[in-house]
MARBA-3410 file (N, C-alpha, C, O; in Angstrom, 1 decimal):
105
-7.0,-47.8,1.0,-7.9,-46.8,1.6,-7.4,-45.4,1.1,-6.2,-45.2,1.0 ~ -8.3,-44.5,0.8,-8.2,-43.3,-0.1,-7.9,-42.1,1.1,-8.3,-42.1,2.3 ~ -7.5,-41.6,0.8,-6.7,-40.1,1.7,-7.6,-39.0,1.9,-7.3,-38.0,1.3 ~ -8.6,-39.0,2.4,-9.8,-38.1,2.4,-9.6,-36.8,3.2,-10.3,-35.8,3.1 ~ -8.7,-36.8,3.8,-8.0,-35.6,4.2,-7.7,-34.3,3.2,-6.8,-34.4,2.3
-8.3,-33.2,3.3,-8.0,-32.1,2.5,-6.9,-31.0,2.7,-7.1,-30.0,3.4 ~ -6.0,-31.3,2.2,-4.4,-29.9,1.9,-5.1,-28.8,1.1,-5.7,-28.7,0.0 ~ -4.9,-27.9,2.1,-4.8,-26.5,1.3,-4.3,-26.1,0.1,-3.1,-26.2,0.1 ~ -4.7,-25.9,-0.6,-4.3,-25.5,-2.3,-3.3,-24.3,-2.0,-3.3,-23.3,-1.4 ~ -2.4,-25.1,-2.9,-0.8,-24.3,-3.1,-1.2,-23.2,-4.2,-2.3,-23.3,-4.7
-0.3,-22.1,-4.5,-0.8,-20.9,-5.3,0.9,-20.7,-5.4,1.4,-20.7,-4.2 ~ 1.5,-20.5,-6.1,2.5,-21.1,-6.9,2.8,-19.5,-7.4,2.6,-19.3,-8.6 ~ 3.3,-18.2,-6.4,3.2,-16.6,-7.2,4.8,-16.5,-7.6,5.7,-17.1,-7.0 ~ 5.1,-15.5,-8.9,6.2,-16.2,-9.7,6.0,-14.3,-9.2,4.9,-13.6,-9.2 ~ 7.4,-13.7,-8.7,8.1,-12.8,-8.1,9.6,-11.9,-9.2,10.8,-12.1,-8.9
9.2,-11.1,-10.3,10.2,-11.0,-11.3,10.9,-9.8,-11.0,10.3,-8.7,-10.9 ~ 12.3,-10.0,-10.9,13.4,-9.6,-10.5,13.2,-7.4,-10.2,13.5,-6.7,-9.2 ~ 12.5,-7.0,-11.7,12.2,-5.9,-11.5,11.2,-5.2,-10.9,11.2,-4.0,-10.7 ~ 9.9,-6.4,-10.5,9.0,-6.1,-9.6,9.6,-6.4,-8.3,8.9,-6.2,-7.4 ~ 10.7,-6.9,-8.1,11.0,-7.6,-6.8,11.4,-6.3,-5.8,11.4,-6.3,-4.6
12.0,-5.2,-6.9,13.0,-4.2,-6.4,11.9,-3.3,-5.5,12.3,-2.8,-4.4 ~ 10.8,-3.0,-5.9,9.7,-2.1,-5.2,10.0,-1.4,-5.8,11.0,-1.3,-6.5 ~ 8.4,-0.2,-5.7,8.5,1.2,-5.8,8.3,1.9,-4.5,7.8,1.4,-3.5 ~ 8.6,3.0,-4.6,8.6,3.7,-2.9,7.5,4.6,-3.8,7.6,5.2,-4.9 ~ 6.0,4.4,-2.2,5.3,5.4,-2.5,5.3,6.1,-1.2,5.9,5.6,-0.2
4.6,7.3,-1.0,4.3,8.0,0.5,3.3,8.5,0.4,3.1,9.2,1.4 ~ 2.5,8.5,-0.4,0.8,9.1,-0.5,0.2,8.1,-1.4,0.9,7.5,-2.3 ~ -1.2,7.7,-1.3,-1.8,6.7,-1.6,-3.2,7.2,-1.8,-3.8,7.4,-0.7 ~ -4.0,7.7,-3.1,-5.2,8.5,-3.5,-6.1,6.9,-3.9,-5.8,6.0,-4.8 ~ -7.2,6.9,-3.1,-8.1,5.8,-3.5,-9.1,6.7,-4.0,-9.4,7.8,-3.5
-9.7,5.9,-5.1,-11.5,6.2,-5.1,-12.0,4.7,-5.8,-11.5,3.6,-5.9 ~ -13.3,5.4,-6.3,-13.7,3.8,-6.6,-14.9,4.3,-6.9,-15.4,5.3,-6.4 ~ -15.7,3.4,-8.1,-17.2,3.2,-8.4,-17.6,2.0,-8.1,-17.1,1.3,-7.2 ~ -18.9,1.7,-9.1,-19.6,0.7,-8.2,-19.0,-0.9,-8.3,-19.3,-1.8,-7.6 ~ -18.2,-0.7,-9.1,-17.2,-2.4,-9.7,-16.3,-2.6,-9.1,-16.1,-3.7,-8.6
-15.4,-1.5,-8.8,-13.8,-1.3,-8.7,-13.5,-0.4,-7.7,-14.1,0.7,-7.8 ~ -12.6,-0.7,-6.9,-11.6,0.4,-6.2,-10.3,0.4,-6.6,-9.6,-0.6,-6.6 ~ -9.7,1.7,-7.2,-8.5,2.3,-7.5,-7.6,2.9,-6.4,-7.9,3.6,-5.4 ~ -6.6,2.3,-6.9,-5.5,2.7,-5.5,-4.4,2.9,-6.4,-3.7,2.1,-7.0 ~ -4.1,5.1,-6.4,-3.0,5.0,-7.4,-2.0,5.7,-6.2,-2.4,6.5,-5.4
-0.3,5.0,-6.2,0.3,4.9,-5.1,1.3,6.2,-5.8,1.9,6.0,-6.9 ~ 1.4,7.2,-5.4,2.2,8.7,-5.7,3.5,8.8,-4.6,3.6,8.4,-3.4 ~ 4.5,9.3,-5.4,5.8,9.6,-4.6,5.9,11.2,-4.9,5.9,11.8,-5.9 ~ 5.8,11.7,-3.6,6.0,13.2,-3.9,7.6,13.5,-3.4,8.1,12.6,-2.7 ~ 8.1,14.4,-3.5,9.4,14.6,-3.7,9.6,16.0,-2.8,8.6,16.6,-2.7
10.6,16.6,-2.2,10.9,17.6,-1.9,11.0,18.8,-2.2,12.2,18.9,-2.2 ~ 10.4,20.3,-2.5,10.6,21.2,-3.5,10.2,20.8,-4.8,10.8,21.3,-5.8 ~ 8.9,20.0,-5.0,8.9,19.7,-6.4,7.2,20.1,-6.6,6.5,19.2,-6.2 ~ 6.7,21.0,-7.0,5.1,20.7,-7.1,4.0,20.1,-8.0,2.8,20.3,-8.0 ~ 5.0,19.0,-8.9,4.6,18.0,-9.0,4.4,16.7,-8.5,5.6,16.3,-8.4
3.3,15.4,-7.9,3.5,14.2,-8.2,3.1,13.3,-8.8,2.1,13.2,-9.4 ~ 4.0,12.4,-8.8,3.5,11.2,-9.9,3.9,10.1,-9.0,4.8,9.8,-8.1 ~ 2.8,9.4,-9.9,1.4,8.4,-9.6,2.8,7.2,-10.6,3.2,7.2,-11.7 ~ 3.1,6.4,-9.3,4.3,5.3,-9.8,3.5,4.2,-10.2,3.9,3.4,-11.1 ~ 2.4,3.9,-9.5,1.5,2.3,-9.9,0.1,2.6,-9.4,-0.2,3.2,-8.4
-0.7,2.0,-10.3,-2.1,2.0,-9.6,-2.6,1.0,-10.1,-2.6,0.7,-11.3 ~ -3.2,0.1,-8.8,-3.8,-0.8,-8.3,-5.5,-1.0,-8.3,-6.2,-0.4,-7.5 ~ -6.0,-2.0,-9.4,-7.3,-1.9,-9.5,-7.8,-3.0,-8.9,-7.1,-4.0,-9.1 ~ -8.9,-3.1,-8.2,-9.5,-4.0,-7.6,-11.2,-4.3,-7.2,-12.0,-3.5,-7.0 ~ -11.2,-5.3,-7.2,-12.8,-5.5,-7.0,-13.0,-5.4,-5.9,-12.1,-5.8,-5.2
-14.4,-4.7,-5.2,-14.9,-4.0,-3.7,-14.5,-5.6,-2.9,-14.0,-5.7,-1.7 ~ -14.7,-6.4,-3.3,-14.8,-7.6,-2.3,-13.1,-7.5,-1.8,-12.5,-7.3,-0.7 ~ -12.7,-7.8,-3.4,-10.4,-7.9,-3.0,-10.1,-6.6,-2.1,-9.1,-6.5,-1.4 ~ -11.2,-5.4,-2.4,-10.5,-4.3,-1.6,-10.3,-4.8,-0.2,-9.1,-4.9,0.3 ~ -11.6,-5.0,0.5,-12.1,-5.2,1.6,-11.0,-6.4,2.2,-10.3,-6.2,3.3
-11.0,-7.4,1.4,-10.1,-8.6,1.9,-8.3,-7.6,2.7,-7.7,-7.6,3.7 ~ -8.3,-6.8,1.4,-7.1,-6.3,1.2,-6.7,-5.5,3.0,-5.8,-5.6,3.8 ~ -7.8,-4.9,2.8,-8.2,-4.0,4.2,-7.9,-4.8,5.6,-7.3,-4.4,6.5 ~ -8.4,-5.8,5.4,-8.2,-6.8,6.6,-7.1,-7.5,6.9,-6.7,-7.8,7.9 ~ -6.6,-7.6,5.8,-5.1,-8.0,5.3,-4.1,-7.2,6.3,-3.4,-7.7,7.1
-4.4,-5.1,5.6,-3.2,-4.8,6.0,-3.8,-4.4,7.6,-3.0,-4.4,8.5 ~ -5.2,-4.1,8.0,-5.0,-4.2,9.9,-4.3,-5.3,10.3,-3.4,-5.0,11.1 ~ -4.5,-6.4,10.0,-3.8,-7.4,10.8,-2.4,-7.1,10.7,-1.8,-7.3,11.8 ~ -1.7,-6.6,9.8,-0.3,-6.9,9.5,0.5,-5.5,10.3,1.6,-5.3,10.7 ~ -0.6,-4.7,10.3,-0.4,-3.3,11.2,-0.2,-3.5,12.2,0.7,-3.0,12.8
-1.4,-4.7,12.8,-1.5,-5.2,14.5,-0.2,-6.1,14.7,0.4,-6.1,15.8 ~ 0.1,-6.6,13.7,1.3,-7.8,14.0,2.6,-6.7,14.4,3.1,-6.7,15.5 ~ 2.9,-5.8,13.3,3.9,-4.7,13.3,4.1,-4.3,14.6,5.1,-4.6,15.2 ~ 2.7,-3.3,15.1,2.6,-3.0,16.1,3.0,-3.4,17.3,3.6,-2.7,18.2 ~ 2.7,-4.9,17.5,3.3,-5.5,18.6,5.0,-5.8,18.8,5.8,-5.7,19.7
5.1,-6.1,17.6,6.6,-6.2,17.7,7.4,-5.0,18.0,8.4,-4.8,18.8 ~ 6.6,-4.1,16.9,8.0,-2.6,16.9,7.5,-1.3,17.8,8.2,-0.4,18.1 ~ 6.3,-1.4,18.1,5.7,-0.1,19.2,4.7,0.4,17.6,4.8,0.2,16.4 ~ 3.7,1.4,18.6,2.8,1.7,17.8,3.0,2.9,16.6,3.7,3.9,16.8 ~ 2.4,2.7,15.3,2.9,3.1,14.0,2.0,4.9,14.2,0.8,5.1,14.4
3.0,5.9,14.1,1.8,7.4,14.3,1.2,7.6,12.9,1.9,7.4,11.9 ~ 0.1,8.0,12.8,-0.7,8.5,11.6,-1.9,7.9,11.8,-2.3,6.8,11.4 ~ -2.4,8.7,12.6,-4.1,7.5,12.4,-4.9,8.9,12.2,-4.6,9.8,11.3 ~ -6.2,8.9,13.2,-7.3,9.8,12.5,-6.8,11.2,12.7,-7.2,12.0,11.8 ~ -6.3,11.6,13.4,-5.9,12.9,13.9,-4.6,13.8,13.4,-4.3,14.9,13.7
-4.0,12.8,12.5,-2.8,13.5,11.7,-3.1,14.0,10.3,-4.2,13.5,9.8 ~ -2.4,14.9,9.5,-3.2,15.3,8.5,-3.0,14.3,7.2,-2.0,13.6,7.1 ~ -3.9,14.3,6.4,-3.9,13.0,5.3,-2.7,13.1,4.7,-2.6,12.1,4.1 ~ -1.8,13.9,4.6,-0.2,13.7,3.9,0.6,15.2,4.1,0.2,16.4,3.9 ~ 1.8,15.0,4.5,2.4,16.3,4.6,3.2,16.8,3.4,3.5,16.2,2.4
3.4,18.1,3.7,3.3,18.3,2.3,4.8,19.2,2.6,5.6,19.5,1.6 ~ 5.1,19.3,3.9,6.3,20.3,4.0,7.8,19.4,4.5,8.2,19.3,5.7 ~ 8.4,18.9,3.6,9.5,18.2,3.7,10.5,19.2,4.8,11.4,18.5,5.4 ~ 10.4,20.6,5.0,11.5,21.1,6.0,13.0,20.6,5.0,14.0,20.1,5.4 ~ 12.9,20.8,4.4,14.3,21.3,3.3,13.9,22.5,2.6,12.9,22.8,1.9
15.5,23.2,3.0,15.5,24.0,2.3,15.7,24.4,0.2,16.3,23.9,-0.7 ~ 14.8,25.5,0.3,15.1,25.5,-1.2,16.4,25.6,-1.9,17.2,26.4,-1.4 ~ 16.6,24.9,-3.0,17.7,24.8,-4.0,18.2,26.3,-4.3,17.5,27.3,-4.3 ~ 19.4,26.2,-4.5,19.8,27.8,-4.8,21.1,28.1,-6.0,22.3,28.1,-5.7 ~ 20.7,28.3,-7.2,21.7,28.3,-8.0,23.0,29.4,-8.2,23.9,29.2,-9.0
END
């Protein structure tokens, strides 16, 4: 008798040592046209009035959206465990004043 029961398909993601390490981002600039949403992930630095854009992430509107639901849930999971995360609609989109003082040679 044949096994007609259906297992979820395994996906087998191969994790390399120097992507494993991360990049630290703290500002996150999306836009997008009609194919694709761009998500380029920026580390801004202290006293520096430059930033740079460490990786950017291209994706199709559909993967965005999945992505989206992805990270509420993972927010909501957070949430529950560690108390609630501040930055929602009423904080400003990125701060820009680290409160360190300037370098002095």
């Amino acid at each position: 008798m044949a096994d007609n029961s259906k297992q979820p398909n395994k996906l087998n993601i191969e994790l390399p040592e120097e992507v494993a390490e991360g990049t630290y981002s703290n500002l996150a600039v999306i836009s997008h046209s009609q194919s694709e949403f761009i998500i380029d992930f920026v580390r801004m630095v202290p006293n520096v009035p430059k930033a740079k854009v460490k990786s950017r992430i291209i994706m199709t509107p559909e993967n965005a959206k999945r992505f989206l639901s992805a990270m509420a849930d993972n927010i909501k999971k957070f949430e529950g465990q560690f108390g609630a995360v501040n930055g929602g609609k009423d904080t400003a989109p990125f701060p820009m004043n680290f409160n360190t003082p300037k370098g002095e040679a």
